[in-house]
PATOR-177212 format. One record per residue (C-alpha): residue number from 1; x, y, z. Coordinates in steps of 0.02 Angstrom, whole numbers, always signed. Layout:
<lumvos>
LUMVO pos   east  north     up
LUMVO NUM      X      Y      Z
...
</lumvos>
This chain:
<lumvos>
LUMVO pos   east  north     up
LUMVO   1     +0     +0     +0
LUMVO   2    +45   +183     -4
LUMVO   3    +81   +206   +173
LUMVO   4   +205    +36   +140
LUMVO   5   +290   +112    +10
LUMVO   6   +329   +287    +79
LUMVO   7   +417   +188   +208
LUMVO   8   +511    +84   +126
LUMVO   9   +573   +217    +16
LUMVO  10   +598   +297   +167
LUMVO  11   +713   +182   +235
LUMVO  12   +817   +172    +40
LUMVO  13   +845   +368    +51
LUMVO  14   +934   +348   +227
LUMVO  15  +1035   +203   +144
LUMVO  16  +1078   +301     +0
LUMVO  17  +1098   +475   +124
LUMVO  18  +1230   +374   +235
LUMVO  19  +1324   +284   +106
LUMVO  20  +1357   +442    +16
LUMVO  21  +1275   +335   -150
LUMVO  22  +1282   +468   -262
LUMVO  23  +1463   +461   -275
LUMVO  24  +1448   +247   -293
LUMVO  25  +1286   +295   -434
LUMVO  26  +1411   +436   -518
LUMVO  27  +1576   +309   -522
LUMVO  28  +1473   +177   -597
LUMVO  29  +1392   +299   -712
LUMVO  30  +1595   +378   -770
LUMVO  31  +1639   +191   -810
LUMVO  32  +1507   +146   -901
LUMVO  33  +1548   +290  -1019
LUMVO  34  +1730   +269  -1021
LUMVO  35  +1752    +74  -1003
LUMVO  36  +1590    +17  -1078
LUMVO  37  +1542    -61   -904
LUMVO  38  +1515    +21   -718
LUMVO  39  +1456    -61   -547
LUMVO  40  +1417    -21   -396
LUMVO  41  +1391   -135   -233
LUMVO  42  +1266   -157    -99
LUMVO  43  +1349   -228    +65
LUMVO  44  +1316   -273   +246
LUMVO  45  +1416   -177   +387
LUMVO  46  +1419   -184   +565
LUMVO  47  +1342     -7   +611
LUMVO  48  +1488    +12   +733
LUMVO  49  +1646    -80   +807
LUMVO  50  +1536   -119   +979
LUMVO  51  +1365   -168   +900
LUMVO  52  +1293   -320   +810
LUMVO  53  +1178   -220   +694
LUMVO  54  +1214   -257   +512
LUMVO  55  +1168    -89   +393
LUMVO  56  +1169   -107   +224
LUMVO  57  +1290    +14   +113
LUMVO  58  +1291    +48    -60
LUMVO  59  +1507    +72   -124
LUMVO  60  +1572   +108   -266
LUMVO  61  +1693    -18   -357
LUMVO  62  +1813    +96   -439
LUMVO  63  +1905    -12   -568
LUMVO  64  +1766    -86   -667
LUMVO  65  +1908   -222   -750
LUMVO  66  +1913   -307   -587
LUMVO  67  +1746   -353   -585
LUMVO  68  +1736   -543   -701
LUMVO  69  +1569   -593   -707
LUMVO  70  +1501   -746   -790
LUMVO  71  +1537   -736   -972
LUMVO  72  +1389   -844   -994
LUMVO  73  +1268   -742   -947
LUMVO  74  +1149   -688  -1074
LUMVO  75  +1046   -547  -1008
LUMVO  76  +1148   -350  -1019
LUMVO  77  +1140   -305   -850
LUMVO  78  +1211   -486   -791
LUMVO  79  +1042   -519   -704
LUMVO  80  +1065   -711   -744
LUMVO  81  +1234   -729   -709
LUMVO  82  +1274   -896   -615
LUMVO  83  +1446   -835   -526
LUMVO  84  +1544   -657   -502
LUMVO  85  +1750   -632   -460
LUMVO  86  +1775   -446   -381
LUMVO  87  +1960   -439   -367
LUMVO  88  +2059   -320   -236
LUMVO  89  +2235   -305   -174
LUMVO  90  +2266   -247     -6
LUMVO  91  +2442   -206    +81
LUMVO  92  +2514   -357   +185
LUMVO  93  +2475   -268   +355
LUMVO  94  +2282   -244   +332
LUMVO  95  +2279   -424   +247
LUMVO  96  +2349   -488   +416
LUMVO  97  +2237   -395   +510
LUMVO  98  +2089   -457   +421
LUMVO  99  +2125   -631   +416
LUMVO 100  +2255   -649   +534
LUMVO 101  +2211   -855   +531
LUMVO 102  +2257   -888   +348
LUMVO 103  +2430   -962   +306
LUMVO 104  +2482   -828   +220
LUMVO 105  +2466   -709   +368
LUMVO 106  +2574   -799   +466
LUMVO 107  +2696   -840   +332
LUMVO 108  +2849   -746   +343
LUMVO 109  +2914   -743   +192
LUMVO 110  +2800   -672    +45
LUMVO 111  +2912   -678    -80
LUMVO 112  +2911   -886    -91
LUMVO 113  +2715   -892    -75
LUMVO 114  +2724   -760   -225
LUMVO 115  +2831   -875   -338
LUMVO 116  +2707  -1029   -305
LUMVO 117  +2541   -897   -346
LUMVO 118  +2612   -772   -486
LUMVO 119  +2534   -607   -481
LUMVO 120  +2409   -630   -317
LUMVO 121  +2557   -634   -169
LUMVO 122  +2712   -478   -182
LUMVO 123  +2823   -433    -44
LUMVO 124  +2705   -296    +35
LUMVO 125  +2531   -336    -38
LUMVO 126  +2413   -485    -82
LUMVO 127  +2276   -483   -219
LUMVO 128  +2119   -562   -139
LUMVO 129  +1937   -615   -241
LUMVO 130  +1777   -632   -180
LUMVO 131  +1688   -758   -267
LUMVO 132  +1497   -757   -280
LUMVO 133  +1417   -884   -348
LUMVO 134  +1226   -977   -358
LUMVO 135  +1212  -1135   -285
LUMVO 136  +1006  -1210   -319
LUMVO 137   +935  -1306   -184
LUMVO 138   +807  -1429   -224
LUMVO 139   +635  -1414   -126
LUMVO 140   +464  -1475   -145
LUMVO 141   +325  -1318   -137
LUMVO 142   +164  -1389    -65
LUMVO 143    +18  -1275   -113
LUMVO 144   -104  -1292    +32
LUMVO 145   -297  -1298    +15
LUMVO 146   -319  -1099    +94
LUMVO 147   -208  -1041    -68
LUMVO 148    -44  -1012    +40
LUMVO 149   +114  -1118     -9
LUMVO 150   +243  -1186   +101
LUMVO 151   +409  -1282    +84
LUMVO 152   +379  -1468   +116
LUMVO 153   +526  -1481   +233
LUMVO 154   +418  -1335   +343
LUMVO 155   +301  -1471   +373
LUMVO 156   +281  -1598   +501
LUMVO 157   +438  -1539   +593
LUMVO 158   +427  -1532   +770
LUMVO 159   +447  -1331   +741
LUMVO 160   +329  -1319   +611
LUMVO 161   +164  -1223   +644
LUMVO 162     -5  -1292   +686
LUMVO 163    -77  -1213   +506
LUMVO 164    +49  -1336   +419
LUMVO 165    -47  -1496   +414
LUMVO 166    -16  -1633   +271
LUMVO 167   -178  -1653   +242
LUMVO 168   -185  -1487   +202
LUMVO 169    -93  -1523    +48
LUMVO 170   -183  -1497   -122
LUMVO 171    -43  -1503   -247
LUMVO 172   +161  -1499   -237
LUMVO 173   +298  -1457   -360
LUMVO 174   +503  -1464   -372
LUMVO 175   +577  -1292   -340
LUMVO 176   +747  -1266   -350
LUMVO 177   +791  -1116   -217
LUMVO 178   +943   -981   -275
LUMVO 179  +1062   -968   -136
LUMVO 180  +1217   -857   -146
LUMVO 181  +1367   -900    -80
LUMVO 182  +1501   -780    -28
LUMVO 183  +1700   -847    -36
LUMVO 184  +1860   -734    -24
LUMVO 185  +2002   -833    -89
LUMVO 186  +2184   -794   -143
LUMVO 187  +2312   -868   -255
LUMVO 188  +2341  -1010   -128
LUMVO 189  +2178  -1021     +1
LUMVO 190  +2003   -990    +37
LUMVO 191  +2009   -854   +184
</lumvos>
């Protein structure tokens, strides 16, 4: 409804008002013209270093070349596309801050990592991807006799709600569920 909407919208301005996302819109925008392609990101980030509350963030991604998305994907804007590399390189100290568990952090000696991984490990930096890709999950969607659906593995669970009876069940169907999954890997390990 109206009242719904003017919310919501509400809620996208302060997103866009806090993450500064006219400079992310007018980066993506520049690239476009100049490299043919531009993108921008929406992200998740802990609203301060002593809370638990996740705001999202729209950044800019300022090298447009880094991005490799799935050169299978048929659609312009890369709405169908099955898996996504976006491709950084940080300096060795914030990489060990980061992910101060990985090997490479608390390898010594960068310079025989960077022989083994050519062009991802140097002396004083480390090129890092994160890797997005689709993974489907198969389900079975129950439509139930009130009209409502509901995942089959929702019912008869000790958890599931009263509402979700079997007998319920007036018709079901294989569904295959889009999942994303998030990796950040370098030359030599997934962090």
């Amino acid at each position: 409804d109206i009242k719904t909407a003017e919310v919501l919208q509400g809620l996208f301005r302060n997103i866009e008002y806090l993450s500064s996302a006219d400079i992310a819109y007018d980066v993506a925008c520049d690239s476009q013209v100049t490299h043919g392609l531009g993108y921008f990101r929406v992200v998740t980030q802990y609203a301060s270093p002593d809370s638990f509350d996740l705001d999202l963030r729209i950044l800019p991604i300022r090298n447009p070349l880094l991005v490799l998305m799935d050169p299978g994907r048929s659609m312009p804007d890369g709405s169908d596309a099955k898996y996504c590399f976006i491709i950084d390189t940080i300096k060795r100290d914030r990489f060990k801050r980061l992910y101060p568990d990985s090997q490479l952090a608390q390898s010594d000696n960068w310079e025989t990592v960077g022989t083994s991984a050519p062009g991802w490990v140097r002396s004083d930096a480390v090129r890092i991807a994160e890797y997005l890709s689709i993974e489907y999950e198969r389900e079975i969607l129950c439509l139930l006799a009130d009209g409502s659906t509901v995942m089959k593995s929702a019912i008869g669970d000790d958890g599931a709600p009263a509402e979700y009876d079997p007998a319920m069940i007036v018709d079901e169907r294989v569904t295959f569920i889009p999942r994303v999954i998030r990796s950040v890997v370098t030359g030599t390990e997934i962090l």
